[in-house]
C-alpha positions, 0 to 999 in steps of 0.5 A: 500500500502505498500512503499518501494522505495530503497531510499524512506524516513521514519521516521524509516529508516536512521542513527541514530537519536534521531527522529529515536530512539524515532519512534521505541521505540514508535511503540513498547514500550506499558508500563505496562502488556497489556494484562490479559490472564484468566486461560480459556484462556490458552486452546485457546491459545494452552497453560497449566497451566504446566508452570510456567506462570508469574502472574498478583496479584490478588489485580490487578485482577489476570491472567496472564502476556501478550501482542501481540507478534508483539511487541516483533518482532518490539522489535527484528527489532529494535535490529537489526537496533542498531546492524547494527550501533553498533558504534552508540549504543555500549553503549546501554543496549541492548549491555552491556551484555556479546558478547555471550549473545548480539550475543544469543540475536540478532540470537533469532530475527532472528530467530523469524523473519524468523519463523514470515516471514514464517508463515505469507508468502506473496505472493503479487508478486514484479514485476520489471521494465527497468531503465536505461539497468538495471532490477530493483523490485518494492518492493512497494506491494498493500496489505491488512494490519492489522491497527496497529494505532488501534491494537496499541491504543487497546493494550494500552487501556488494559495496566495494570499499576504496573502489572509487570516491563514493565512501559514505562520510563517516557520519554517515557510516555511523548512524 
């Protein structure tokens, strides 16, 4: 089930608070080089070696770079959760950067989510109800999801630790 009251609370949702900041990070911030794509699997995944891949050393047992790319949707979400406070996190690092490379930023996770929302369309129906001479959604959805708590805990059993730059802080690493 999917709950999505209007007003319904979530450790995700709300001002911006050190507990709501550390949810995100933790839904999204892995550490290390999740995953060691081989060189066979590039075929599988529609991809060549006509890239300039990033590259696990070989002392770590080579490959290449990887992780599932719904961490970098949530990275994108909560991007533009900080843009929408940007008082709050005007000095953030994700809003350092020149504005048009913070605006680029931001329209590449629209982007992204928009293609995401598009391709993986549902079409579980919103239905509405009567309140008070008003018709309002119940955007509450019976669905079938993926179990993130297990895709999540699979992912970080796979980190390669010192295999590129991505190391959670040790902040985080601690919480």
């Amino acid at each position: 089930m999917i709950h999505n009251d209007l007003y319904r609370p979530s450790e995700y949702r709300g001002p911006p608070s050190q507990a709501i900041d550390d949810a995100w990070d933790k839904l999204w911030m892995i550490g290390g080089v999740p995953l060691r794509i081989d060189d066979q699997d590039l075929g599988r995944l529609h991809l060549t070696t006509h890239k300039n891949w990033s590259r696990i050393s070989d002392e770590m047992g080579g490959g290449f770079r990887g992780y599932p790319i719904v961490f970098h949707q949530l990275h994108c979400l909560n991007t533009l959760r900080k843009a929408s406070y940007r008082e709050h996190y005007q000095n953030d690092k994700l809003f350092k950067d020149p504005p048009n490379v913070s605006r680029a930023h931001q329209d590449h996770c629209i982007e992204m989510i928009r293609q995401q929302l598009m391709c993986s369309a549902e079409m579980v129906p919103t239905l509405t109800f009567e309140s008070g001479g008003h018709t309002l959604p119940d955007f509450n959805a019976v669905q079938v999801c993926r179990n993130f708590d297990e895709l999540k805990a699979w992912t970080e059993a796979h980190v390669i630790h010192g295999g590129g730059n991505w190391d959670l802080p040790p902040n985080i690493a601690e919480a």
